[in-house]
DOPAMI-623587 format. One record per atom (N, C-alpha, C): x, y, z; residue in three letters. Coordinates in steps of 0.2 Angstrom, whole numbers, plus 5000, padded with zeros to 4 digits. Example, Ala and Ser with C-alpha at 12.3 -4.5 7.8 and 13.67 -1.06 7.14 Angstrom:
// residues 2
506649725039ala
506249785039ala
506649845039ala
506449895035ser
506849955036ser
506450005039ser
END
This chain:
// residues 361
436753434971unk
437153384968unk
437353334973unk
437253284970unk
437553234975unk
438253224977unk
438353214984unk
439153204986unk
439553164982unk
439153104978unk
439853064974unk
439953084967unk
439553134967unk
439753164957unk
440253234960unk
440353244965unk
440553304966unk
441453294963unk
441753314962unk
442453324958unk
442953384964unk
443253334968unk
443653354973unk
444353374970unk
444553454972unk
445053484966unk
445753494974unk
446153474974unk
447153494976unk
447253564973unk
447153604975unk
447253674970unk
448053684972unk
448553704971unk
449253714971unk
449453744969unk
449753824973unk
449953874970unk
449353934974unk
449553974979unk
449154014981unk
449354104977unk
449654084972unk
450054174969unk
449354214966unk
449354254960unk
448654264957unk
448354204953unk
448754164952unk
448354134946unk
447854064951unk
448454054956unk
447954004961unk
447454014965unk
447354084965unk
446854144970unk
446254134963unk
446354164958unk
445954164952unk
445354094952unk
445854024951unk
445753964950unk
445253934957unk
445453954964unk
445153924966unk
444553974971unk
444554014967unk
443854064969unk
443254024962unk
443754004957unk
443153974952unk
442953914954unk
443353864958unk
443253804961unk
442753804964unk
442653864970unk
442053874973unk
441553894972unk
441553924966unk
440753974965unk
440553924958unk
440953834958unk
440653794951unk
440253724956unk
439453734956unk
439253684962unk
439553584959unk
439853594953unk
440453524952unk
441153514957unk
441153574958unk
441853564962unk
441953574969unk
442353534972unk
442553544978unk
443053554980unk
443553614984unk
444053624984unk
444353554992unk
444753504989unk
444853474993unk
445553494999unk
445653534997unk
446353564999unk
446653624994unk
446953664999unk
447253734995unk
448153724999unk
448653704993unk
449253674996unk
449753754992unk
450153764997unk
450753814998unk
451353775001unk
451953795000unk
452353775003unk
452653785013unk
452353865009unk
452253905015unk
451553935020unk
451353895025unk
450653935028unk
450654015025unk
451154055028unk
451154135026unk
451054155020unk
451254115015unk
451154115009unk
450454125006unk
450154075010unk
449354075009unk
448754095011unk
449154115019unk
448554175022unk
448054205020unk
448354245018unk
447754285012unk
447254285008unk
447454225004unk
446854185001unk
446554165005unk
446754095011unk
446354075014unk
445754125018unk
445854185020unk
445454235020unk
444754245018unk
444854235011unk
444454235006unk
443854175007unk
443954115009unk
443754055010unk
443454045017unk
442654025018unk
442553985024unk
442853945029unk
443153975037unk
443653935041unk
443253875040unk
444053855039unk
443953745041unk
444253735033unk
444153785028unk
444653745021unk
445053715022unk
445153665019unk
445853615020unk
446353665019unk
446953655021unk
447453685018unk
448153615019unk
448653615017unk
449353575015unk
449853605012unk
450453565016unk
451153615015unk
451353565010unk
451453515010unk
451553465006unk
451353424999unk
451353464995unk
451153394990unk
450953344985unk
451653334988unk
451453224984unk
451053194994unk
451353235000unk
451053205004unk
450253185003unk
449853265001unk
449153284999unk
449053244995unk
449453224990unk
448953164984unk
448753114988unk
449253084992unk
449253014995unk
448753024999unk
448653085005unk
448153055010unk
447353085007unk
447553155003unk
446853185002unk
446653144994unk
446853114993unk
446553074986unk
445953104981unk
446153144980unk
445753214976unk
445653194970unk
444953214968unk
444853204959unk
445253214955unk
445553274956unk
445953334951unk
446353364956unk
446853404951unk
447153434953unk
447453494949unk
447453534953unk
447653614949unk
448253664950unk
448853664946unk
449253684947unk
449453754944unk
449653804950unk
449653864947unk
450553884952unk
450953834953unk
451753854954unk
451953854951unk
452753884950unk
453353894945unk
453353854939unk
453553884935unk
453653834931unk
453853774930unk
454553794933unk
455153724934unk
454753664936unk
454153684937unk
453853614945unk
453153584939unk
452953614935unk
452353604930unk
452453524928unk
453053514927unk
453053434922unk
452753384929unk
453453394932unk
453153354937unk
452653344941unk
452253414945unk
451653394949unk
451053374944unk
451253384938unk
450753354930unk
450853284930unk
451353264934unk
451453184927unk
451353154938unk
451553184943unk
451253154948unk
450553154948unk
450153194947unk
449653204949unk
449253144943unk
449553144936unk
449153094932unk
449153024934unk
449953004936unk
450152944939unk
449552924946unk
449252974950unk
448952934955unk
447952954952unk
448152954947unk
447252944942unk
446853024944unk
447153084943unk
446853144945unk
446853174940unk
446253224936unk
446253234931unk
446753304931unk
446853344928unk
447653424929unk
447253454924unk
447253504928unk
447453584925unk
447853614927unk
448253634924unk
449053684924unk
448953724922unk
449153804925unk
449353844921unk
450053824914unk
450253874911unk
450653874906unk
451253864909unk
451953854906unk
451853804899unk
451753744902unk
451453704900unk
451153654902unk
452153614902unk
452553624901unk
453053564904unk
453953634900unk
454353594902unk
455253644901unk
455453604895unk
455053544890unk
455353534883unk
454753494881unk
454853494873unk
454253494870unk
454253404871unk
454553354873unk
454553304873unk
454353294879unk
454453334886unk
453853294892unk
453053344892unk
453153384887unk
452353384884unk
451953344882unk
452353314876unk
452053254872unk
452053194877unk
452453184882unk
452453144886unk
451853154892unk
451653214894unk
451153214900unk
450353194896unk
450253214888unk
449753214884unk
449753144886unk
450153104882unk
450153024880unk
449852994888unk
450153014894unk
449952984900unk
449353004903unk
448953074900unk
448353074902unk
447953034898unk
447953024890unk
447752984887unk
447952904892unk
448352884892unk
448352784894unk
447952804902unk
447952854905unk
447552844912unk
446952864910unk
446552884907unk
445952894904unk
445552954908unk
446253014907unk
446053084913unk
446053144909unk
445653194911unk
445653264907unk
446353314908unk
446853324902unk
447253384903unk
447053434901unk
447253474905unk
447053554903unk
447553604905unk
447653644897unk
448253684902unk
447953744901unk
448153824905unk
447553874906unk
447853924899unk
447453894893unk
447553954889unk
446954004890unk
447254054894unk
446654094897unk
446254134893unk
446654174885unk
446354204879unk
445854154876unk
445954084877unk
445454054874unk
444754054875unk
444554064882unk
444354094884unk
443854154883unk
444254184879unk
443954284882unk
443554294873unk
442954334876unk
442554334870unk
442854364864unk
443254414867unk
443454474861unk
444154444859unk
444654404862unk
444954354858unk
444954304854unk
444254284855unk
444054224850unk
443654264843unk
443654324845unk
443154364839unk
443954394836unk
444454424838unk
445054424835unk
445254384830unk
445154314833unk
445554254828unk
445054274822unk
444454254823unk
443754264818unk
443954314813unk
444054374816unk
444054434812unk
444854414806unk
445554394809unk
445954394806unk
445854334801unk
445454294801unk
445554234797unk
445054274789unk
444954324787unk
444754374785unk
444954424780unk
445854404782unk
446054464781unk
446354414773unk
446554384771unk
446854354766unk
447454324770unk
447854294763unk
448554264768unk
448954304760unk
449454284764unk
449854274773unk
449754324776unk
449754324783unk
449654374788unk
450454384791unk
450354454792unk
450754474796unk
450754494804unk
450954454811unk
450754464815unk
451154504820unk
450954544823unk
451054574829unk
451054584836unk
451354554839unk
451254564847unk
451654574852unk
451454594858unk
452054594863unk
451554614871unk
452054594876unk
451654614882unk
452254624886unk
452254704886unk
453054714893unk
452854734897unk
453054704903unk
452654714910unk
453254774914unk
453054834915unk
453554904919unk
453354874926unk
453754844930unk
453854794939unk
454054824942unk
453854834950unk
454154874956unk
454154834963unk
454454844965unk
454154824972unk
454554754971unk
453454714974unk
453254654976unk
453354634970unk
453254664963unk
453054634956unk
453754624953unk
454254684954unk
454854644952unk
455054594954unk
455054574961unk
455354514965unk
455154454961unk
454254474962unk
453954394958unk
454254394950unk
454454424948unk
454754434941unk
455554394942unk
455654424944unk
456354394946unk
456454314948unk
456054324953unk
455754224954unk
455754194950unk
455054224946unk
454854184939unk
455554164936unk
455754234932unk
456354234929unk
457254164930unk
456854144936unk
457554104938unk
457454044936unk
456654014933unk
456553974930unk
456353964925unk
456154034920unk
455954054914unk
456054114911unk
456054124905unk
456054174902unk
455554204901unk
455554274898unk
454754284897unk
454354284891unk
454954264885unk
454454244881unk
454354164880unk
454354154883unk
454254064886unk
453654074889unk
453454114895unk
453054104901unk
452354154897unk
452454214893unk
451754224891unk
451654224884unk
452254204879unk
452354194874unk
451954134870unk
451854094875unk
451554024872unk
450554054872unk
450654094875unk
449754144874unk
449854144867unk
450154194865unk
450254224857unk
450354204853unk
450754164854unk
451054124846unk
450454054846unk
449954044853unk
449354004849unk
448954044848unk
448754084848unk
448354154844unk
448454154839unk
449254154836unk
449454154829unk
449354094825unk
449554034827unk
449353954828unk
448353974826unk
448153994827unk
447454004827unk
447354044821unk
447754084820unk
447754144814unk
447754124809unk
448354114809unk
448454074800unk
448254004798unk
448053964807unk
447853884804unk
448453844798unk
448953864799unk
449653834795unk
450053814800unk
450353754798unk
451053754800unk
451553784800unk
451753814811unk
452653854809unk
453153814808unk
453653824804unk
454153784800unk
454853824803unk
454853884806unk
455453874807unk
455453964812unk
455953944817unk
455854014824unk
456754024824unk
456754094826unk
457054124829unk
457054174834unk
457554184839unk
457454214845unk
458054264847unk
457954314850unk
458454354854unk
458354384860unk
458654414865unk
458554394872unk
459454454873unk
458954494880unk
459554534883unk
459454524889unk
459754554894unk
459854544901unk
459954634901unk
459554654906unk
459554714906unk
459554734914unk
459654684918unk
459654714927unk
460354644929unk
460854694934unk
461154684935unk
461054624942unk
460254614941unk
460054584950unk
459854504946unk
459954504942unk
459954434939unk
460554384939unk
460354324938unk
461154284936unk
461154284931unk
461954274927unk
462154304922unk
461754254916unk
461554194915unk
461154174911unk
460554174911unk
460254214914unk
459454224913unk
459354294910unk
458954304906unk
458654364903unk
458054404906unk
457854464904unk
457154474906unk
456854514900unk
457154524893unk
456954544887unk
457054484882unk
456354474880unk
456654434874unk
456054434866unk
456154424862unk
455854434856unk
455954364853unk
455354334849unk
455254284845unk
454954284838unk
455354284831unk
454954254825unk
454854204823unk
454154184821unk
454054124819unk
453754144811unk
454054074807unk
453754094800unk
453254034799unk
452754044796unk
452253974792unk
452253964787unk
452153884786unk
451853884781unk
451653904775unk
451253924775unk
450753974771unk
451254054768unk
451554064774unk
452054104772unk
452054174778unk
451354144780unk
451154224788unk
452154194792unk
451954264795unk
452454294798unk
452354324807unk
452754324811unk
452254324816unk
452854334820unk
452854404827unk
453354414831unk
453054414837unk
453354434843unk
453054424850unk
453854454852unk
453654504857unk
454154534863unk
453654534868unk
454554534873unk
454054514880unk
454754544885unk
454554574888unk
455154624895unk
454954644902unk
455154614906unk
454954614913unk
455454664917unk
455454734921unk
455754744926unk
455554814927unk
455954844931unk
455854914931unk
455954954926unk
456354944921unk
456854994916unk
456154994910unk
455754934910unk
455354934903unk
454955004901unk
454855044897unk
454455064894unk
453655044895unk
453355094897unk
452755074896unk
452455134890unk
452555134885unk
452555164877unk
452355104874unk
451755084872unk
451755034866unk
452054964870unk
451654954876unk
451654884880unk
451454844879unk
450854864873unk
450254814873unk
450154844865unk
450454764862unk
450154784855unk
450054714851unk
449254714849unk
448954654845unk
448654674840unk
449054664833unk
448954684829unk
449054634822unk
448754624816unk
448654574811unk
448554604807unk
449154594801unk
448954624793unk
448954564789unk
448454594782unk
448254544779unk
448254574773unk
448054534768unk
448154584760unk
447654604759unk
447254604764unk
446454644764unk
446154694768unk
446554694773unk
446754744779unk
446954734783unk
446654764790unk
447054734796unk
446754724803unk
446654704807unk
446354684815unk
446854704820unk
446654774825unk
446854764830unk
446454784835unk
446854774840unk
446654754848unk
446554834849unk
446554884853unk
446354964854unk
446154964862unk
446554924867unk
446254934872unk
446754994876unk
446355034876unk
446455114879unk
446755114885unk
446355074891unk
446355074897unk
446955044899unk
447054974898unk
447454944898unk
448054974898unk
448355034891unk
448755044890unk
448955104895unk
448555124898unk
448555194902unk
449155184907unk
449755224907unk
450255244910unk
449955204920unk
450555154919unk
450655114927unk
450155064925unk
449955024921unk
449454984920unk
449754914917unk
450354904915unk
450854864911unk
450854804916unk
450854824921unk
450854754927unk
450554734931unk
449754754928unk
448954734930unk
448954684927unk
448554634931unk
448554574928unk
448054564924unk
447354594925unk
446954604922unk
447054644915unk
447654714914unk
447854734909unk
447954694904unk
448054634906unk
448354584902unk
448054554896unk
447154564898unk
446954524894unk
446354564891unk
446254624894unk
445854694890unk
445854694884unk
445354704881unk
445254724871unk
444854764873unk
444454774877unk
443954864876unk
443454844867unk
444054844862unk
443654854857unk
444054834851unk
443954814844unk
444454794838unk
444254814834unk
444954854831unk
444854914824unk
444954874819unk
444454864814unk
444554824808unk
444554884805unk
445254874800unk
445254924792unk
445354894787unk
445054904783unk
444854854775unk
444954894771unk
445454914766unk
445654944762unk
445354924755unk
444954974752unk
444454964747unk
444555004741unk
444454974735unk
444255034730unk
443355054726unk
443655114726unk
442955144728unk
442655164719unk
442255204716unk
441955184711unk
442455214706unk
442655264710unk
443455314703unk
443955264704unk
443955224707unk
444455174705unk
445055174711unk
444955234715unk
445455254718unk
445355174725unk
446055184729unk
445955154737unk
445755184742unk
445455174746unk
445155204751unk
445155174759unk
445055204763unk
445055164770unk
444155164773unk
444055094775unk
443455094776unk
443655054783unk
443555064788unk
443855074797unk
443055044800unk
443055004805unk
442555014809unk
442654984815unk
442554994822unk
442654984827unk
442054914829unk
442254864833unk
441954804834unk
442054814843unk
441454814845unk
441354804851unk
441054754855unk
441254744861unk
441054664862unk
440654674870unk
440054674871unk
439954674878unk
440154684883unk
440154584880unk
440554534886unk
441154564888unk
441454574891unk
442254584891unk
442354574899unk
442454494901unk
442554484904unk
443154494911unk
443254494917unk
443754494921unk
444354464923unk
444654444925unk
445254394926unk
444754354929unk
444654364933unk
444454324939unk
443754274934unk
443254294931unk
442754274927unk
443154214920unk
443754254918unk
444054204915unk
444354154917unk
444554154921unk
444754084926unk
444254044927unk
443554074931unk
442954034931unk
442754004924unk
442954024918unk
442654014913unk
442953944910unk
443553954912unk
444453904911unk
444153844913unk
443853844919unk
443653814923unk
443053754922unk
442553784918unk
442053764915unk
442353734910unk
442853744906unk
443053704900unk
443353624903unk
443753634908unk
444053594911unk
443453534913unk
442953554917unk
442353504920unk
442353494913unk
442253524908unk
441753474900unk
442353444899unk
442953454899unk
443353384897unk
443453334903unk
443253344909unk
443153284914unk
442753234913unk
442353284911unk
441653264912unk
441353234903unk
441753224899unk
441953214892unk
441553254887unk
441253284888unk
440853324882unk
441153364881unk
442053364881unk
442353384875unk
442853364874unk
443053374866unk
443553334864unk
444253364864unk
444753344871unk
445353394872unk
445653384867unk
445853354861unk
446453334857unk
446753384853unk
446253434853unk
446553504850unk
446853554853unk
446553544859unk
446853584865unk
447353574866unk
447553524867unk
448153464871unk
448553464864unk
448553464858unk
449053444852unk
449253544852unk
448753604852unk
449153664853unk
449553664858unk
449453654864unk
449853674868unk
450453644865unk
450653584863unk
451253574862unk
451353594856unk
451053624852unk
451353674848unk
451553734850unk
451353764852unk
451353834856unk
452053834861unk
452053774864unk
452753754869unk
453453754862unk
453253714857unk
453953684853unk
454153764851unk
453553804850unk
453953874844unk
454153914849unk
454153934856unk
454453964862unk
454853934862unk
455053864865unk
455653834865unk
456053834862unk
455853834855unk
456353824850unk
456553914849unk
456153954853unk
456354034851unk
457054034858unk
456954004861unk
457654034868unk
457853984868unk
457953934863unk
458653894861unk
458953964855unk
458753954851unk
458754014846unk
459454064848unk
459254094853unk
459354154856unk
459854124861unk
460154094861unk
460754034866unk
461054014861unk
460953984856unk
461353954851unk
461453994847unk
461154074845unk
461154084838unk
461154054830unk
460554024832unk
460253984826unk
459653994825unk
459354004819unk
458753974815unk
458553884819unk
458053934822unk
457753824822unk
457153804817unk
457353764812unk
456753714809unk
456453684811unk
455753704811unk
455453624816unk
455153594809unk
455053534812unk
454953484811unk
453953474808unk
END
């Protein structure tokens, strides 16, 4: 490929998700890692490991945009930092990919949308389920089941160590049904194809190692239109429970769809990141009646191949990102979920801070 089609990537954030993203940079012959930026060199060692000496690397990053003038840019720090190195990176004509949540109110969402649209740049935020073969056959299967759906989900992460700290990090700038909440409730968004019309939230503090206004359990109900109904928990620390960590499940008046990933569930497995995104296999049950007229359970297991990696899912993320650069495809769906997915987590840890029912709009 020629050097001036090549699409020079700022990758930022060397944690797992920035490890994930910029192993896909190199192994896509469209991209080129134009620098690998950390605040910290020690921070980044490791990765840079992984990569042929001489990669660029940078401590700095509005420095890096100005001197290394990079096609694109990929952010995978804190959250607190997402609106901004998003709306920097748009303002100097660099196409973004962010991890979630793409921004900390649904209004500088709507606001980094609209500025990729007037620069005429690709957003892309990393809904990484989107991605995964046996989550796109999930939605499939639920839209199957009749309405309204009932939905079910939740991902508690059992942290020790290293894994706490990074918990606790995160937690200083987010909750956790904010940070992997906005995965599920667009799952759900996807499920029932309705408008949510109105969310509520609750939230506990369970470790003494936090400040008193952040949480590290929290639960979210969103209701729809149509009338599906649809919850999400999510618990980060050492105390959580690994009993029933991982549950993706969907009733309908004609049966139900779940997730059944065995491995995943397997005791110390809650805060693998890969655990995270495992389906193994989907138990479809369809409750039928049979010729006496009685109901009956007719069950079949759906298995999927492909069942790809983290690491593979990022390269895939990745490939989505080049087709919106590179315009054969059309992000507006993408880009108008995300800000869906951001306003009913929002408005779930307002919820749970005001004690209110939020209407949305």
């Amino acid at each position: 490929m020629s050097k001036e089609n090549i699409i020079r990537v700022l990758v930022v954030g060397a944690g797992n998700m920035g490890r994930s993203h910029a192993l896909a940079y190199a192994a896509i012959p469209e991209f080129e890692i134009a620098a690998i930026c950390t605040r910290k060199p020690e921070s980044r060692a490791k990765l840079m490991a992984e990569f042929p000496a001489g990669t660029p690397e940078a401590n700095d990053y509005a420095l890096a945009l100005e001197e290394l003038k990079p096609d694109a840019v990929c952010i995978s720090t804190y959250p607190d930092t997402h609106y901004s190195f998003a709306k920097l990176a748009l303002e100097a004509g660099c196409h973004v990919f962010t991890e979630k949540p793409l921004a900390e109110s649904t209004e500088q969402c709507r606001e980094l949308v609209e500025l990729a649209h007037t620069q005429g740049k690709a957003l892309v935020v990393g809904y990484i389920l989107r991605q995964h073969p046996s989550w796109i056959k999930f939605v499939e299967v639920a839209k199957t089941l009749g309405k309204p759906l009932v939905m079910r989900m939740n991902l508690n992460q059992q942290s020790y160590g290293k894994n706490w700290e990074t918990h606790k990090s995160l937690l200083s700038s987010i909750s956790p049904i904010v940070d992997c909440g906005v995965h599920y409730v667009d799952v759900m968004c996807q499920m029932t194809g309705a408008k949510p019309v109105r969310v509520s939230g609750l939230g506990a503090q369970l470790s003494d190692e936090l400040p008193s206004d952040k949480i590290n359990y929290g639960h979210l109900q969103v209701t729809f239109e149509d009338g599906s109904v649809g919850w999400y928990e999510a618990g980060w620390g050492p105390m959580m429970s690994e009993t029933a960590f991982f549950v993706k499940d969907v009733v309908g008046p004609l049966g139900s769809a779940s997730i059944v990933a065995a491995d995943a569930s397997a005791r110390g497995k809650s805060s693998s990141v890969d655990a995270h995104t495992q389906t193994e296999r989907i138990l479809l049950h369809r409750s039928q009646t049979n010729q006496e007229g009685e109901r009956e359970a007719v069950d079949e297991y759906i298995d999927l191949e492909d069942e790809p990696d983290h690491d593979e899912l990022c390269r895939r993320e990745q490939v989505f990102f080049l087709s919106g650069i590179q315009g054969t495809t059309d992000l507006t769906e993408h880009q108008n979920s995300a800000i869906r997915a951001s306003e009913i987590v929002l408005a779930a840890d307002h919820s749970f801070r005001s004690g209110d029912m939020i209407k949305l709009t």
